[in-house]
C-alpha positions as CSV (number, residue, x, y, z in Angstrom):
1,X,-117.4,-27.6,-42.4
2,X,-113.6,-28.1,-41.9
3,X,-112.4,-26.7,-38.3
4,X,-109.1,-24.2,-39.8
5,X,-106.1,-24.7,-37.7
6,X,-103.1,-22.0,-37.5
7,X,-100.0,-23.3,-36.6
8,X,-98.0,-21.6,-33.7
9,X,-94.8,-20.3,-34.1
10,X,-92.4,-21.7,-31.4
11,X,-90.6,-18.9,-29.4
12,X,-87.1,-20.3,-28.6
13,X,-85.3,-19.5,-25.7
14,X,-82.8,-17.6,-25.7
15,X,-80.5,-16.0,-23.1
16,X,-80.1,-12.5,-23.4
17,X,-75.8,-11.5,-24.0
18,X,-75.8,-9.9,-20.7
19,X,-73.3,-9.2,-17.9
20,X,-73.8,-12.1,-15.6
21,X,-70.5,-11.9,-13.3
22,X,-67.5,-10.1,-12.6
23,X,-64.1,-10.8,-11.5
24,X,-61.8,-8.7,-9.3
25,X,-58.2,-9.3,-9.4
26,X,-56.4,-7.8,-6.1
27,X,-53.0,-7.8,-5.1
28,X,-53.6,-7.9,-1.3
29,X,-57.4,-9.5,-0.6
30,X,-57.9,-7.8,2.6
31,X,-57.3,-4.5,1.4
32,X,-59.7,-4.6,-1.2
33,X,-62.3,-6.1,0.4
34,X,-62.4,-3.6,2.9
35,X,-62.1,-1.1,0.3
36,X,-65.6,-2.3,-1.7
37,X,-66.9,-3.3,1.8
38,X,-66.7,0.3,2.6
39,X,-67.3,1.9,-0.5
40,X,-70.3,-0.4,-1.8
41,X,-71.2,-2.2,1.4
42,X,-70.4,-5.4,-0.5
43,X,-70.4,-8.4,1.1
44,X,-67.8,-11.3,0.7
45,X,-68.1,-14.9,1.3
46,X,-65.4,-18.0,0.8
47,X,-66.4,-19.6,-2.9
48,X,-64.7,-23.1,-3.4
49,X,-63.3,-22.7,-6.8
50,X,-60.0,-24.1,-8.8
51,X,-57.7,-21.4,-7.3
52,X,-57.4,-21.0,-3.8
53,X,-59.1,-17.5,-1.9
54,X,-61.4,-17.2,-4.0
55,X,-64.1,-15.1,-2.6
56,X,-67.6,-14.8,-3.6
57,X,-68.7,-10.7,-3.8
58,X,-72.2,-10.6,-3.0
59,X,-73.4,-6.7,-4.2
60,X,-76.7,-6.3,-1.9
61,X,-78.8,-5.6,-5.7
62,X,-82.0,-7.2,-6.9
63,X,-82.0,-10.9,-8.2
64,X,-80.8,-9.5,-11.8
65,X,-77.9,-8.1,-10.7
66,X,-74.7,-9.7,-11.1
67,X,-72.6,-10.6,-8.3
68,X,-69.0,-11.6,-8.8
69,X,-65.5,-12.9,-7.6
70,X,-62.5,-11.6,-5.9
71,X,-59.2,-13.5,-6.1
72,X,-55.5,-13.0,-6.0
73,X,-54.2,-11.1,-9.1
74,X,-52.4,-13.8,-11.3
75,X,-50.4,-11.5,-13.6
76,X,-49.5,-7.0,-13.3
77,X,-51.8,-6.1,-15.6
78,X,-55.1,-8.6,-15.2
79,X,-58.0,-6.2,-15.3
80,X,-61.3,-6.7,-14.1
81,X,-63.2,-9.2,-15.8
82,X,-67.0,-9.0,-16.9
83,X,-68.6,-12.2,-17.9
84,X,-71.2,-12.2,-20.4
85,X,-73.8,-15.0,-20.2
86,X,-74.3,-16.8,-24.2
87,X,-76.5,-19.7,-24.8
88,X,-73.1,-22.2,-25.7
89,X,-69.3,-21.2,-24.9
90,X,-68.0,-22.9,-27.7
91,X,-70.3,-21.0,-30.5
92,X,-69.7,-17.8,-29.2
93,X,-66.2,-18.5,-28.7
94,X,-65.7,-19.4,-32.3
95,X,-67.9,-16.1,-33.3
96,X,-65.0,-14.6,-31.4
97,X,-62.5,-15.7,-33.2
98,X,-64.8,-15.3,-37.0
99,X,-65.2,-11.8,-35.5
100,X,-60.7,-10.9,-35.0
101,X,-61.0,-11.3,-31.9
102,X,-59.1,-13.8,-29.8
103,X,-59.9,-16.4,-27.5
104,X,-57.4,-16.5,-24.6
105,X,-58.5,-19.6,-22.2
106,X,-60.2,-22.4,-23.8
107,X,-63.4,-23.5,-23.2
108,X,-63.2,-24.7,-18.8
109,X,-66.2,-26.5,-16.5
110,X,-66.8,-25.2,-13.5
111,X,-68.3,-28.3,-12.1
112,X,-72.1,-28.7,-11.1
113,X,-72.7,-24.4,-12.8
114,X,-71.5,-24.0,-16.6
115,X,-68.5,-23.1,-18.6
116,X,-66.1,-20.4,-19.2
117,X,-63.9,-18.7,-21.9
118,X,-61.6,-15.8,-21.3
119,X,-61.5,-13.5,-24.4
120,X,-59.9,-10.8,-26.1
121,X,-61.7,-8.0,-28.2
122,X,-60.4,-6.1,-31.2
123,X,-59.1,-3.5,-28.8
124,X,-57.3,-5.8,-26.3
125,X,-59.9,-6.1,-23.7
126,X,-60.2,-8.6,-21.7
127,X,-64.2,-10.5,-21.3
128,X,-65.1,-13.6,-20.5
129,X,-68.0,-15.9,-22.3
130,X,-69.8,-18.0,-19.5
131,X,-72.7,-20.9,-20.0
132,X,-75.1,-21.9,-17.7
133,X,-74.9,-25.9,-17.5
134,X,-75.7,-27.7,-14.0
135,X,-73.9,-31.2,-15.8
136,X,-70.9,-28.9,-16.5
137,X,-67.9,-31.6,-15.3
C-alpha cells in the first residue's frame, strides 16, 4: 500500500510593520535630555552615526520596545520621527509613492544595521521606513 504524503505549506517570514525606532529632534541636547531623563527616566548614550551628537535614547522597556535617537534639530519644524520596520525599504518605499504619498530621503545604509527612508503620508506627516540588513554598506 502506497505511504500518502501531504505536502507542507511553507510559512514565510515576515516582519511585522511595526514601530521599531524613534527620533527626537531638539534644539538644545542638554535640555532635552534632562527633560526625558527626568520625565521617563530615559537613559542616553553617544551613538556613532552620519551626523555628529547623536545620542542613543535607551527607554528602560522590555526587549520589544523601541528605543530611539536624539539629535540636533536640522530644520524649525522637524517633528519627531517614528520608524516603522518593513521587510525591504525600497518596496515599501515605492508602495509609498503607488499609495500618494511621498518619499522624502532616498533609500540610505546605515552601515553594518539596515536602511532607511524618510517619508511623507497623505496628511504631511513625517515617518520613516527602516530594514534590518547587517551587510547594509
Amino acid at each position: 500500500m502506497a505511504k500518502k504524503t501531504t505536502k507542507r505549506k511553507t510559512q514565510i517570514s515576515q516582519i511585522r510593520a511595526s514601530i521599531c525606532w524613534f527620533e527626537v529632534p531638539a534644539d538644545d541636547l542638554s535640555r532635552a535630555k534632562k527633560f526625558y531623563q527626568s520625565m521617563f527616566g530615559w537613559k542616553f548614550a553617544t551613538l556613532p552615526a552620519a551626523i555628529n551628537d547623536y545620542w542613543h535614547i535607551d527607554t528602560g522597556g522590555p526587549d520589544a520596545s523601541p528605543d530611539g535617537g536624539m539629535m540636533p534639530r536640522m530644520h524649525p519644524q522637524q517633528p519627531i520621527t517614528n520608524y516603522i520596520s518593513v521587510p525591504s525599504v525600497s518596496k515599501a518605499a515605492a508602495k509609498v509613492e503607488k499609495l500618494g504619498g511621498t518619499v522624502c530621503k532616498p533609500k540610505t545604509a546605515v552601515p553594518g544595521m539596515g536602511y532607511f527612508t524618510i517619508c511623507l503620508d497623505t496628511e504631511g506627516n513625517t515617518f520613516a521606513l527602516w530594514e534590518m540588513n547587517e551587510r547594509a554598506k
